[in-house]
C-alpha positions as CSV (number, residue, x, y, z in Angstrom):
1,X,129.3,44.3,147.6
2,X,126.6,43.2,144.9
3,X,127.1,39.8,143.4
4,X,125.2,39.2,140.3
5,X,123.9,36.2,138.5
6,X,123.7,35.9,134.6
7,X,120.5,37.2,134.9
8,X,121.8,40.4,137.0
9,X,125.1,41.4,134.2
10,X,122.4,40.9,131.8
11,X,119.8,43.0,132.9
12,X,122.3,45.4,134.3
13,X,124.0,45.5,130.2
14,X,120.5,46.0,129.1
15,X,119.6,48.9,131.5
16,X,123.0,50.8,130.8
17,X,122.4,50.4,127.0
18,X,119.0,52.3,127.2
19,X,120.3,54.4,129.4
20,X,123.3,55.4,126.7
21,X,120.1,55.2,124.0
22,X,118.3,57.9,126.1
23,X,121.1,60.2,126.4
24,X,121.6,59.9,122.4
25,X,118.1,60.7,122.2
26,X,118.2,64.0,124.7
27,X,121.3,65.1,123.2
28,X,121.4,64.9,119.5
29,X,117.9,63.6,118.8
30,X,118.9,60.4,117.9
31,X,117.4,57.1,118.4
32,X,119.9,54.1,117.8
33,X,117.2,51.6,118.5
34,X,114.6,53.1,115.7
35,X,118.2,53.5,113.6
36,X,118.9,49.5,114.1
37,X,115.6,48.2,113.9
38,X,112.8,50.6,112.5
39,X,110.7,53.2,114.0
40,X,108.5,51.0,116.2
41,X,108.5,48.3,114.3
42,X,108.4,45.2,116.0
43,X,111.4,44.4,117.1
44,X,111.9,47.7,118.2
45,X,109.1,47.2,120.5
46,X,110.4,44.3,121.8
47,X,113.8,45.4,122.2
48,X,111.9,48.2,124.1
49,X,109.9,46.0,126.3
50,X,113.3,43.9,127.5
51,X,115.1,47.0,128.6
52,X,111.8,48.2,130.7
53,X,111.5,44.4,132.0
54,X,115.7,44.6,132.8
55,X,114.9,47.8,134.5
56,X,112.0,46.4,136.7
57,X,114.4,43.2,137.8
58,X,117.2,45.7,138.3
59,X,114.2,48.0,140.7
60,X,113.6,44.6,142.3
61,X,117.4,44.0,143.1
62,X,118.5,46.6,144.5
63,X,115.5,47.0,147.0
64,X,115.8,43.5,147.7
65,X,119.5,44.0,148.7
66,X,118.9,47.1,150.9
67,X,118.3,45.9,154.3
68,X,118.3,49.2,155.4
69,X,116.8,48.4,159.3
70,X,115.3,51.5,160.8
71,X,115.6,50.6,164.5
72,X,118.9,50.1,163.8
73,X,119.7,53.4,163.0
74,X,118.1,54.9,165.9
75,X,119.9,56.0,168.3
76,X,119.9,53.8,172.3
């Protein structure tokens, strides 16, 4: 099982709520970020550029915790 830091829930909280901001923006055309903060201004942008830096360090994690060993999974 994954343990996370503070930096992990974080980043994973951050990733889930642009996820949920994407999905409002496929579905009904909606951006709650613009809504919050302004079309691009720049806040937005920065709230914009954390979720994309919490989705790098989430990237990062989860390869770093697959130790997926291929001569292991061959068979002897």
């Amino acid at each position: 099982m994954l343990k996370l830091n503070v930096l992990g829930w974080i980043a994973l909280v951050l990733v889930v709520v642009g996820g949920l901001n994407w999905a409002l923006v496929g579905i009904f055309s909606f951006d709650l970020v613009a809504a919050i903060f302004g079309e691009m201004s720049a806040l937005a942008r920065v709230v914009y550029a954390v979720v994309g830096l919490a989705a790098i360090y989430i990237l990062i994690l989860a390869a770093s915790t697959c130790k997926c060993d291929t001569a292991e999974a061959e068979p002897k």
